[in-house]
TIMARVEX-571904 format. One record per residue (C-alpha): residue in three letters; x negated, y, z negated. Coordinates in steps of 0.02 Angstrom, whole numbers, plus 50000, padded with zeros to 5 digits. Layout:
N
alaXYZ;...
//
This chain:
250
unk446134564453614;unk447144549753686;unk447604538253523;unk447204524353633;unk445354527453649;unk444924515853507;unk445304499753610;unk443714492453659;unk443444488953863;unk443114471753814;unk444734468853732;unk445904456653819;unk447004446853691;unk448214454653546;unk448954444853419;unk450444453353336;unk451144444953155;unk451894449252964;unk453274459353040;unk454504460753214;unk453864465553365;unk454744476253479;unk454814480953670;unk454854495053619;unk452934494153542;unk451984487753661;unk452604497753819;unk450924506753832;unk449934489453813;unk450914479153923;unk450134492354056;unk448374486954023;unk448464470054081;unk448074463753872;unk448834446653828;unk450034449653686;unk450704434853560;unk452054438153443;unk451634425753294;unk452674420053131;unk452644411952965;unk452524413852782;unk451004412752704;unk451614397252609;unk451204389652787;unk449394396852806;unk450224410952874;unk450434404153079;unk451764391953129;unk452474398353289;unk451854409653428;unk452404418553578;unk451664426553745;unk452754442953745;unk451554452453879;unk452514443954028;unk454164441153946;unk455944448053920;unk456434457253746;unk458194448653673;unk459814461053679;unk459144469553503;unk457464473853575;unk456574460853487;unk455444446053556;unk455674426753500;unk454494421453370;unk454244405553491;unk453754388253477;unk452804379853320;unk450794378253339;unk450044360353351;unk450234350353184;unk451924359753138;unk453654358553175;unk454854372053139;unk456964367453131;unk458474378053091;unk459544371552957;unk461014372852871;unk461214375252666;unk461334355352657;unk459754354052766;unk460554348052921;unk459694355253098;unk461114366453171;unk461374365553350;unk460414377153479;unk461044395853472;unk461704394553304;unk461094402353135;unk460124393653017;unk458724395252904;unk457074391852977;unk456294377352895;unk454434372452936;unk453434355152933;unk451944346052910;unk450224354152936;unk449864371052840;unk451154367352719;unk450664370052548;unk450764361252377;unk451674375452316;unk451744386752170;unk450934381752017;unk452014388251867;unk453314395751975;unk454854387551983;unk455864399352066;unk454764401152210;unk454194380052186;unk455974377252231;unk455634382452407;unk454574367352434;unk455564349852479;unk454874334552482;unk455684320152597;unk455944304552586;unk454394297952709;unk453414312752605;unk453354327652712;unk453234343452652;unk454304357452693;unk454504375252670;unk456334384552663;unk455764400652736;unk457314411552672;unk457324419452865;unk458744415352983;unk458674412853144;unk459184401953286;unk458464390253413;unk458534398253611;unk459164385953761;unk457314386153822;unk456724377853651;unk456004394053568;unk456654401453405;unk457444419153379;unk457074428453190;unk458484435453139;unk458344442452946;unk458274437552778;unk459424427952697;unk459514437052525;unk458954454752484;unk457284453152533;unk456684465952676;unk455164466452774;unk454104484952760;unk452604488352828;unk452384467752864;unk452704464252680;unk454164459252587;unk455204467252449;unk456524465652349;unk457404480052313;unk457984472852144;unk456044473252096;unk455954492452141;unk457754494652034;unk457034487651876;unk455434498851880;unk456504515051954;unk457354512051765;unk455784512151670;unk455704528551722;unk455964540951567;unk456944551051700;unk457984539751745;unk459584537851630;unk460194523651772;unk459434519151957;unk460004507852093;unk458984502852249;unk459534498752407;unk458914494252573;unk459644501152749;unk458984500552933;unk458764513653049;unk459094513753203;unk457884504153269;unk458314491853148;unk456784495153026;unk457204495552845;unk456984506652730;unk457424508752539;unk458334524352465;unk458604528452280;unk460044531752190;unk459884538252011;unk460704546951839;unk459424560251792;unk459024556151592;unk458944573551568;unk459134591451657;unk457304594251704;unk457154577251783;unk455994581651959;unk455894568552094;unk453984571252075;unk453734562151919;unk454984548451949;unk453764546052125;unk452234547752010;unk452954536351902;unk453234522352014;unk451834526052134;unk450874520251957;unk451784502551951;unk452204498752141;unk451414497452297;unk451564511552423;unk452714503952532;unk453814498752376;unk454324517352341;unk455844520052410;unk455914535852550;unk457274542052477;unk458004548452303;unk459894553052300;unk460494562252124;unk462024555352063;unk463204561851920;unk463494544451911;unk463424527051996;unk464904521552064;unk465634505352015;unk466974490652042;unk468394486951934;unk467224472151883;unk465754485051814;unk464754479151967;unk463844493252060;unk465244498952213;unk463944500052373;unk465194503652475;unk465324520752361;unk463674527252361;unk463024539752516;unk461984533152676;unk460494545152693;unk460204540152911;unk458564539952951;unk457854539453140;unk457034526653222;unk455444529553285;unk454704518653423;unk452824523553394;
//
């Protein structure tokens, strides 16, 4: 049975957001004469502030799409750490304005910190995604600027996955860290000291299948005899093993 069977003859307009869009995803569609957007922004900014028409368009060099202009009632910048717009083609983090914008985070500093009020009393939003501003006006994502990676259209930090991997009462000592495969996706792998000799990858899964998400649990678990570290007692990344994984393009 063709997979594509479930699109409805009547459908004519695809909005794509929560996670990059590739050329390399909507070869099939772009056949079918569908109007595809590529949308972005955090749900911090009722989850819309820029959009894209990617059916007729170009992919960049990586195989990605911009994430476009900002909708009516926004405006999206790039910006440097002391919240100065960067000029066009350079990195910065993308900062949006006005409408959508929330209040904020009520009890939650870390994340409250985020939210900047200005002087005439805008609101905006530090996204934590870099990106940069193409000569035609439209902005390019780029990635996160911490640890955060997007799965699945949902973010994660690995460091959140570490600390539960350690709960585990087979786990004497865990790392987590995040790669990309070659189609630039990413995807977490495990490192771990087994707390004892019987220690099965099934029950550590079990285990944090019970406390995480899905899409949390990392797709790979790499024994170690030990985790490899600096001179400084910091974990050495540089030390521990790359388990490649292939890109798929479905």
């Amino acid at each position: 049975m063709d997979r594509y069977n479930c699109f409805p003859s009547c459908l004519r307009l695809l909005i794509s957001g929560g996670d990059v869009i590739r050329a390399a995803y909507i070869t099939w569609l772009r056949t079918q004469n569908f109007v595809i957007y590529n949308t972005y922004g955090p749900s911090e900014t009722t989850v819309c502030a820029t959009y894209y028409r990617v059916d007729n368009a170009e992919p960049l060099d990586d195989g990605t799409y911009p994430v476009g202009k900002a909708v009516k009632g926004v405006s999206v910048k790039i910006l440097d750490k002391d919240l100065n717009e960067v000029p066009d083609g350079m990195t910065g983090e993308i900062c949006i304005f006005g409408e959508g914008v929330s209040r904020g985070y009520l009890g939650n500093p870390s994340e409250q910190k985020n939210f900047v009020i200005l002087g005439d009393g805008t609101r905006m939003y530090r996204s934590g995604d870099l990106g940069y501003r193409l000569p035609d006006g439209n902005i390019a994502f780029l990635h996160r600027k911490d640890r955060q990676v997007m799965i699945l259209g949902k973010r994660i930090e690995p460091e959140e996955v570490e600390n539960v991997l350690n709960e585990s009462p087979c786990v004497e000592r865990g790392v987590v860290r995040a790669f990309t495969d070659e189609h630039g996706l990413a995807y977490l792998t495990a490192y771990f000291v087994p707390s004892h000799k019987n220690c099965q990858i099934s029950r550590i899964k079990r285990f944090l299948h019970s406390r995480l998400a899905d899409f949390m649990v990392p797709e790979f678990f790499v024994k170690m005899d030990e985790i490899p570290l600096t001179r400084r007692g910091k974990v050495n990344d540089s030390a521990l093993p790359v388990v490649m994984k292939e890109g798929t393009e479905e």
